[in-house]
C-alpha positions as CSV (number, residue, x, y, z in Angstrom):
1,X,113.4,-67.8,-42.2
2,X,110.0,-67.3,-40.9
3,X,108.9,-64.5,-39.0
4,X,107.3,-64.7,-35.9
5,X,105.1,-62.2,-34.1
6,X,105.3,-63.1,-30.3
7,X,101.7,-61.0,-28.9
8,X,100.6,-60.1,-25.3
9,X,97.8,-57.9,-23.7
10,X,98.9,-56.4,-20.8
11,X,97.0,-54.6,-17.7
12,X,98.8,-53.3,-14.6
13,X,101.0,-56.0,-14.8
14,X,103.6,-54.2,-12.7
15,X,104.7,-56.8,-10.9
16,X,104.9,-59.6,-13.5
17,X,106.2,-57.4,-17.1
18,X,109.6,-57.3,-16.7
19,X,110.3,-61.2,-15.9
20,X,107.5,-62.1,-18.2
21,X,109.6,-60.2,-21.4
22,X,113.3,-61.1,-20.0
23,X,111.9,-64.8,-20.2
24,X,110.0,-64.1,-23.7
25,X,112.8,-62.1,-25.8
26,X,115.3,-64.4,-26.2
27,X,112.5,-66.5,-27.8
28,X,113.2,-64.2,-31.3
29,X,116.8,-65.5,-30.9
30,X,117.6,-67.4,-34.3
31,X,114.4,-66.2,-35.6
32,X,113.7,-63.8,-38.9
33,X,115.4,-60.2,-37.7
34,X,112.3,-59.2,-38.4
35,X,110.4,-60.8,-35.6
36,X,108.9,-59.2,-32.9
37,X,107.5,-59.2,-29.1
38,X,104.7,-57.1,-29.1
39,X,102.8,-56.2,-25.7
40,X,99.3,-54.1,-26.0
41,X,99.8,-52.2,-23.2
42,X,96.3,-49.5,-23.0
43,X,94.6,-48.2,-20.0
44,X,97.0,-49.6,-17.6
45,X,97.4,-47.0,-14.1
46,X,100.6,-48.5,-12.8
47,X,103.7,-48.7,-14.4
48,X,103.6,-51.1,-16.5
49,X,103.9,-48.7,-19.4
50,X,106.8,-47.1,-18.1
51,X,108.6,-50.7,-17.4
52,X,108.2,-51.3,-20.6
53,X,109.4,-48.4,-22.2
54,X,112.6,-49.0,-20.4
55,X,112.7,-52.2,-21.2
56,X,112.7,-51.2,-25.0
57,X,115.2,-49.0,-25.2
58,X,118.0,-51.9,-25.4
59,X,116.1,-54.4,-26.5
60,X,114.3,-53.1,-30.5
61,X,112.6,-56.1,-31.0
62,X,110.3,-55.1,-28.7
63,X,107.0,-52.8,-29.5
64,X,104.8,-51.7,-27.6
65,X,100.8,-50.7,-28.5
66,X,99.5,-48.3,-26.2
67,X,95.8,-47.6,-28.5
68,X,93.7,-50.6,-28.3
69,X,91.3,-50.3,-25.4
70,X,91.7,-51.4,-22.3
71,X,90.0,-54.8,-22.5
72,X,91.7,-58.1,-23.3
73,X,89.5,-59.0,-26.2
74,X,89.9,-56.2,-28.3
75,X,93.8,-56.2,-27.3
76,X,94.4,-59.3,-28.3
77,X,92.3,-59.2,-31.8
78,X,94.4,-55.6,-32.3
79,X,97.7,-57.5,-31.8
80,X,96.6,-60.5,-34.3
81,X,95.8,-57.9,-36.8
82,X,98.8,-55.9,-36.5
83,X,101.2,-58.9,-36.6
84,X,99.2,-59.9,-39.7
85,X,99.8,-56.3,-41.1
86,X,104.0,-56.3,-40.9
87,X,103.9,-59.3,-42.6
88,X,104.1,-62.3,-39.7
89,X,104.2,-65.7,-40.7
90,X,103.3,-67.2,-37.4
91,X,101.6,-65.6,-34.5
92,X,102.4,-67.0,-31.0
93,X,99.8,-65.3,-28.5
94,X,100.1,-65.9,-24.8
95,X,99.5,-63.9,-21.6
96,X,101.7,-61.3,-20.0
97,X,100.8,-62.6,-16.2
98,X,103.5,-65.2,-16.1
99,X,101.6,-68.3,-16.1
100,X,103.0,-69.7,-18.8
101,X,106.4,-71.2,-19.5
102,X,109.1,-70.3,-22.6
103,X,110.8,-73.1,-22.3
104,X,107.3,-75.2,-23.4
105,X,107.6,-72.8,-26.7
106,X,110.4,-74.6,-28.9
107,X,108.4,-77.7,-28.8
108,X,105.3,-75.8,-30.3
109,X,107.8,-74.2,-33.0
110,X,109.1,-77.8,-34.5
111,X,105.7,-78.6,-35.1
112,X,104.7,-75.4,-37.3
113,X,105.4,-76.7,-40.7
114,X,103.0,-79.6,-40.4
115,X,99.5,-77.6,-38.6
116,X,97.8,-74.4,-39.4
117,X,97.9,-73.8,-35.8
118,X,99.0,-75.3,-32.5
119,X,96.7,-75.2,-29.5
120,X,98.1,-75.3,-25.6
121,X,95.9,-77.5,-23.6
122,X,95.7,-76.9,-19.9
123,X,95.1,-80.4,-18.8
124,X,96.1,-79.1,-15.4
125,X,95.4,-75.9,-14.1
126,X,97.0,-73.7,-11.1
127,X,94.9,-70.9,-12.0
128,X,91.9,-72.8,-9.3
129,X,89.1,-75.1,-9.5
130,X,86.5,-72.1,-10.3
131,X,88.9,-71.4,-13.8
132,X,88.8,-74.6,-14.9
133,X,85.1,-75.4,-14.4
134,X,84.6,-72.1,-16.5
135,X,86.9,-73.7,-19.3
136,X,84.9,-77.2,-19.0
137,X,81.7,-75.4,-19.7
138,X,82.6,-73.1,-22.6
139,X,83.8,-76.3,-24.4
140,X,80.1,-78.0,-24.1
141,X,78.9,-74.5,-25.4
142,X,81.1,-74.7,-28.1
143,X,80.6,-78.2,-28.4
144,X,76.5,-77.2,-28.8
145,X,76.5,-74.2,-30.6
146,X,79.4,-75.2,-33.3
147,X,79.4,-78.7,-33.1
148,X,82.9,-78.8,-32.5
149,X,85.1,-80.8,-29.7
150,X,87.7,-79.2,-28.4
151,X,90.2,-80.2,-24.8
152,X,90.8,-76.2,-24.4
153,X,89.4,-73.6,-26.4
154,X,90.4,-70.6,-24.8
155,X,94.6,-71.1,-23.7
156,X,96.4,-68.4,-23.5
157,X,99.6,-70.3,-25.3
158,X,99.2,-70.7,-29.3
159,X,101.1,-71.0,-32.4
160,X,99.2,-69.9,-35.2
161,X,99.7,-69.6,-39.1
162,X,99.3,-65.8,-39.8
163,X,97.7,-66.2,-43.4
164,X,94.9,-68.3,-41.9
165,X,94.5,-66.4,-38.8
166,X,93.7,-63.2,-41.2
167,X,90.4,-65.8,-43.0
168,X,88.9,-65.7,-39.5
169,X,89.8,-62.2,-37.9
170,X,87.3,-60.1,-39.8
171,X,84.4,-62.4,-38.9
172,X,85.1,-60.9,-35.3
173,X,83.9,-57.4,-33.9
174,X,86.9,-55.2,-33.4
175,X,85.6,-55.3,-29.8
176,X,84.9,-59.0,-29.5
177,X,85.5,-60.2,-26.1
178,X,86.5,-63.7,-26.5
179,X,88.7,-64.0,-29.8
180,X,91.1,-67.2,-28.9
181,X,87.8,-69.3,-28.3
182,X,86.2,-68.1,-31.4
183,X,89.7,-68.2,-33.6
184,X,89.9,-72.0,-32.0
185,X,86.1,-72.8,-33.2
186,X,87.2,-71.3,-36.7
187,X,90.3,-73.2,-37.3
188,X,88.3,-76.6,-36.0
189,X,85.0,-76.1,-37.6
190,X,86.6,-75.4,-41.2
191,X,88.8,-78.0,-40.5
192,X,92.0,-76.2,-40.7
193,X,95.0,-78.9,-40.0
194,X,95.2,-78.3,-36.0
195,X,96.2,-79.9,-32.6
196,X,96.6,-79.5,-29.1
197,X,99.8,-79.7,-27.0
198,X,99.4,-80.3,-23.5
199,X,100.9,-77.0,-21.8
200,X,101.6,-76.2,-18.0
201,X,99.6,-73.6,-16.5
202,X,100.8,-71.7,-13.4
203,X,99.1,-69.7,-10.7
204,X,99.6,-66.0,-11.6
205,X,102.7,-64.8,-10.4
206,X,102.1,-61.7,-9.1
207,X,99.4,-59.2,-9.1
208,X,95.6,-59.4,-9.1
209,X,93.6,-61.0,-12.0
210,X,91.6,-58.2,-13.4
211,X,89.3,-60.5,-14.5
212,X,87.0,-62.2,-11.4
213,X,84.2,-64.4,-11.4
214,X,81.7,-62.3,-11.5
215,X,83.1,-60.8,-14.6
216,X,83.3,-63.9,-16.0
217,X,79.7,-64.6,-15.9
218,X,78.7,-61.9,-16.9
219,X,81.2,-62.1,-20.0
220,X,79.9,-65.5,-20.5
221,X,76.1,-64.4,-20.6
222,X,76.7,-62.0,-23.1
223,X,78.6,-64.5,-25.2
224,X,75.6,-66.9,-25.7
225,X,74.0,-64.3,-27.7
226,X,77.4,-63.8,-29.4
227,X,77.6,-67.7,-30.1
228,X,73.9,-67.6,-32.0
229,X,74.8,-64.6,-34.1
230,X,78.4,-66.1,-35.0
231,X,77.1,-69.5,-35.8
232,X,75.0,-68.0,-37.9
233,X,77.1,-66.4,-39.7
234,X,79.3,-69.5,-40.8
């Protein structure tokens, strides 16, 4: 059987964690024993830490990672390379805010055997106009800097192959902020067999997005210069 590595950043997600892993665990159901649900929990103040700790101790397919930083980039490129390192075969990544669905996984999962990796596309967003305007515009960066076309280059809901995932992770900085767009430019431009799944997207389900506007721009101005030293490298 193959092993899947289900990864999720997590920050003060207090009042989503516990109904985002109930949903996600039973995912591992049928799966290689040796699958896990891994969450990168670091720098959190509430108590999501401590939910989850709980959490663990009847369910040991969980793991937690409490050392890689507190932002999501450098979370999420920490959980691909460990998954990578305990010998995954597939890496699912998505979000630990509740947005997305489990039920929308198995669909994703019959389709491994015949793509490198499986893309969500958020053809319809409940995350607000603002959020997908900032998606519309990184895909005509990406589109400009890479030459490649992509619907969604930066969901939060993806099936990846593990050995092909572990070409493209060292190209990145261990505290690259934007991994899943530049792992989705990877697999496109070297023309890795991929597609895109229409996904559905919910409003966050509780809490407050760490991650505002302002951030975002200023995340995004930072990343041009990012885009023309990456592209340069390929």
């Amino acid at each position: 059987m193959d092993i899947l590595y289900i990864v999720m950043p997590a920050y003060n997600e207090e009042e989503n964690i516990l109904d985002v892993v109930t949903s996600w665990y039973p995912i591992l159901e049928g799966k290689d024993p040796a699958s896990r649900l891994v969450i990168a929990d670091s720098g959190s103040v509430d108590r999501t830490h401590d939910l989850l700790e709980d959490f663990k101790k009847d369910h040991p397919q969980l793991e937690i990672l409490s050392d890689t930083g507190k932002q999501h980039g450098p979370k999420v490129i920490a959980l691909y390379d460990y998954a990578i390192k305990q010998g995954a075969d597939y890496i699912f990544q998505t979000d630990s805010d509740g947005q997305t669905l489990p039920s929308e996984f198995d669909g994703f999962w019959q389709m491994r055997k015949g793509y490198r990796a499986i893309f969500g596309h958020r053809a319809v967003r409940g995350d607000g106009k603002s959020r997908a305007f900032v998606e519309k515009v990184v895909c005509f960066l990406l589109k400009c800097y890479f030459h490649v076309k992509v619907p969604d280059a930066n969901a939060p809901f993806r099936l990846m192959d593990a050995k092909t995932v572990a070409k493209y992770l060292p190209k990145l900085d261990k505290d690259y902020n934007l991994p899943n767009i530049m792992m989705t430019t990877y697999f496109v431009h070297y023309g890795e067999e991929c597609t895109f799944r229409e996904v559905t997207f919910r409003p966050r389900q509780g809490g407050t997005n760490s991650i505002n506007i302002k951030k975002i721009v200023k995340i995004g101005w930072k990343a041009l210069g990012d885009f023309r030293r990456l592209k340069k490298a390929m």
